[in-house]
N, C-alpha and C positions, 0 to 999 in steps of 0.2 A: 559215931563216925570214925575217931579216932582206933576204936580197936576194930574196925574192920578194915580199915586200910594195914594197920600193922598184920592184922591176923594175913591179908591176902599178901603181903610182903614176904610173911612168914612163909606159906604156900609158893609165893614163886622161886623163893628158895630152895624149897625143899624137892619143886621139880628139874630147877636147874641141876641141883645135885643128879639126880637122876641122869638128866643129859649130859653130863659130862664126865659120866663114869665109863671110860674107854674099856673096861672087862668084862662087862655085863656078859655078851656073848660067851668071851672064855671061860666064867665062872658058870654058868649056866647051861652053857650048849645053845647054838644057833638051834631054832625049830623050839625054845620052850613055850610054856604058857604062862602067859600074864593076864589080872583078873583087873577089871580097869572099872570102878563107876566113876557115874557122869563126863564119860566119855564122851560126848555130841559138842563139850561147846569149853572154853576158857582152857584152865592148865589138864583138864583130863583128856581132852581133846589134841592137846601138845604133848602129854606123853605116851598116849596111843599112838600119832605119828612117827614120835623117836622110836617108842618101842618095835613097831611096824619096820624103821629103817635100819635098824640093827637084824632086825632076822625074825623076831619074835610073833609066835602066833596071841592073837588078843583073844580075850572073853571080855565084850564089852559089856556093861549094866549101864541102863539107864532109863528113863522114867519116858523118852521122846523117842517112839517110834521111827516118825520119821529122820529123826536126828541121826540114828544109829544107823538105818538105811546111807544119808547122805557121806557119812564119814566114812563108810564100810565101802564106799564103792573110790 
């Protein structure tokens, strides 16, 4: 239990970085692509969303149909 709360500590870290990297867009260009799994639900689902609100076109992967449906709309 212990190394998976560190490990998921480590992971939200690692998306916060993510969202808080104010250049993404300029370093990339507004309109890129980004390849996202398990995007339907916890932190891939939170950076689907940033990535989404920065500009960015997604390629979701994921194992839940419906999951990818619900996010996508």
């Amino acid at each position: 239990a212990y190394l998976g709360v560190n490990a998921f500590r480590l992971a939200r870290r690692a998306a916060n970085h993510v969202y808080f990297e104010p250049n993404l867009p300029l370093r990339y260009g507004r309109g890129s692509w980004v390849m996202l799994t398990g995007s339907t639900e916890g932190i891939g689902k939170g950076l689907a969303d940033q990535f989404a609100e920065q500009g960015f076109n997604i390629f979701m992967v994921s194992n839940d149909k419906e999951g990818l449906v619900r996010v996508q709309e």
